[in-house]
MARRO-973997 format. One record per residue (C-alpha): residue in three letters; x, y, z; residue number from 0. Coordinates in steps of 0.1 Angstrom, whole numbers, plus 2048, in hexadecimal, padded with zeros to 3 digits. Example, Ala and Ser with C-alpha at 12.3 -4.5 7.8 and 13.67 -1.06 7.14 Angstrom:
<drenlos>
res=ala&xx=87B&yy=7D3&zz=84E&n=0;
res=ser&xx=889&yy=7F5&zz=847&n=1;
</drenlos>
This chain:
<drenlos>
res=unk&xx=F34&yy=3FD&zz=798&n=0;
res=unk&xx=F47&yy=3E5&zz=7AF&n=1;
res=unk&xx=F44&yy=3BE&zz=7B2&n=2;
res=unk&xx=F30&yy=3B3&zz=7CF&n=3;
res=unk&xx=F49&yy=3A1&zz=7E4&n=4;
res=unk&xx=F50&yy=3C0&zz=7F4&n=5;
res=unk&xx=F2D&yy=3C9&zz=805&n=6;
res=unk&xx=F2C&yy=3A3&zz=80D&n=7;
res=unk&xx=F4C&yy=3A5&zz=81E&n=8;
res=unk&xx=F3D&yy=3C6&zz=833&n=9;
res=unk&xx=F1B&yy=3B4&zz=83D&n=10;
res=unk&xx=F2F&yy=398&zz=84A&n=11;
res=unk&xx=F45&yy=3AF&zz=85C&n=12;
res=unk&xx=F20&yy=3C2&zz=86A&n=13;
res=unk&xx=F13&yy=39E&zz=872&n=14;
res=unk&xx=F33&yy=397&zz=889&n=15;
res=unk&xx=F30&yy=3BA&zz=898&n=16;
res=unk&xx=F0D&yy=3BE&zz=8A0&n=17;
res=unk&xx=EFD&yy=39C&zz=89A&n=18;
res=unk&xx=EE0&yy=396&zz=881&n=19;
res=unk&xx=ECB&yy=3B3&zz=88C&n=20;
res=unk&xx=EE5&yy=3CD&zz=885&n=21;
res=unk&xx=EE8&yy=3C1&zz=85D&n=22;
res=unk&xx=EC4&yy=3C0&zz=85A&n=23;
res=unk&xx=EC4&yy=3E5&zz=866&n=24;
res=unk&xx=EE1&yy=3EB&zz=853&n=25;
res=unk&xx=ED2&yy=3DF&zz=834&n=26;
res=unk&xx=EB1&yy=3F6&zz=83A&n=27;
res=unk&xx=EC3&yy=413&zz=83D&n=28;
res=unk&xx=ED7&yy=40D&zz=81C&n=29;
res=unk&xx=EB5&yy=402&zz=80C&n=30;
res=unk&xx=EBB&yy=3E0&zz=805&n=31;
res=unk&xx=EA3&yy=3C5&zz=80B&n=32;
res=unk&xx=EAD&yy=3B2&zz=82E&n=33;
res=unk&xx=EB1&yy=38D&zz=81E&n=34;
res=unk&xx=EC6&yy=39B&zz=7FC&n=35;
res=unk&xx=EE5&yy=388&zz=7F6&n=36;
res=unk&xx=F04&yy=39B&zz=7E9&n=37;
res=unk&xx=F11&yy=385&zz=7CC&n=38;
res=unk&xx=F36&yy=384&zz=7CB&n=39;
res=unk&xx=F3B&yy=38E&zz=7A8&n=40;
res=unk&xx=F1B&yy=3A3&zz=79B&n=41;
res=unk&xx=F1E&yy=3C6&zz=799&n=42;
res=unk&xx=F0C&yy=3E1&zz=7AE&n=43;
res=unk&xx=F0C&yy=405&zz=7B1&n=44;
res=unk&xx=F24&yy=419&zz=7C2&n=45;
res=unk&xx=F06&yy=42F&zz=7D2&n=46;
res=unk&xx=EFF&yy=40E&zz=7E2&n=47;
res=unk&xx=F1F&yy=406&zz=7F1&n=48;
res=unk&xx=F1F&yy=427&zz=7FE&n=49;
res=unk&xx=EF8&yy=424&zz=812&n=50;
res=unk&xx=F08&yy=404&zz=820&n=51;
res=unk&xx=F26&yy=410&zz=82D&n=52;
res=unk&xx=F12&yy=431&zz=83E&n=53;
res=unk&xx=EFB&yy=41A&zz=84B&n=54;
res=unk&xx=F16&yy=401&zz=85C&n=55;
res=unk&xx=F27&yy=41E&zz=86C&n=56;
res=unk&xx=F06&yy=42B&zz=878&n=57;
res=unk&xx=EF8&yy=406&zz=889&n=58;
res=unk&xx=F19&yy=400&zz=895&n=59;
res=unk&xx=F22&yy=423&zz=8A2&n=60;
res=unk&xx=F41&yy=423&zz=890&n=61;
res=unk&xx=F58&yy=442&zz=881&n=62;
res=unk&xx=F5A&yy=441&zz=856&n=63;
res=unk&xx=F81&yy=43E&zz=861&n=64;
res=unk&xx=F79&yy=41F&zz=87A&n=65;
res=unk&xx=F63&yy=40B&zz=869&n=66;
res=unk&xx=F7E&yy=40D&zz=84B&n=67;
res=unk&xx=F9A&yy=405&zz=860&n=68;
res=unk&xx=F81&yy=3E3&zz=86B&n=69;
res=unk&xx=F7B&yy=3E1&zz=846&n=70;
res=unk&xx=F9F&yy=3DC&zz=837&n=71;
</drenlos>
């Protein structure tokens, strides 16, 4: 389980990259619902934060080893 500030911080960084359309895709792919919120500090599963970050390398066309290097 990890906290959520992390996926918030990656659908911010999906927003800036692709605009609202792009984290709405992003979010369909990882199966989460388009207008959930990310809470800072409740929990979520790691399986989740995995869907999202294949899903933001897929809508933005981005390498696993890119999309980290954008992430840090």
């Amino acid at each position: 389980m990890m906290v959520g500030l992390i996926p918030r911080v990656l659908c911010s960084l999906v927003a800036q990259a692709g605009g609202e359309p792009s984290l709405v895709k992003v979010k369909q792919l990882a199966g989460v619902p388009p207008d959930f919120v990310f809470r800072m500090n409740e929990p979520f599963p790691d399986e989740q934060w995995q869907r999202l970050f294949q899903a933001s390398c897929e809508v933005l066309g981005l390498t696993p080893m890119h999309a980290e290097h954008l992430f840090a």
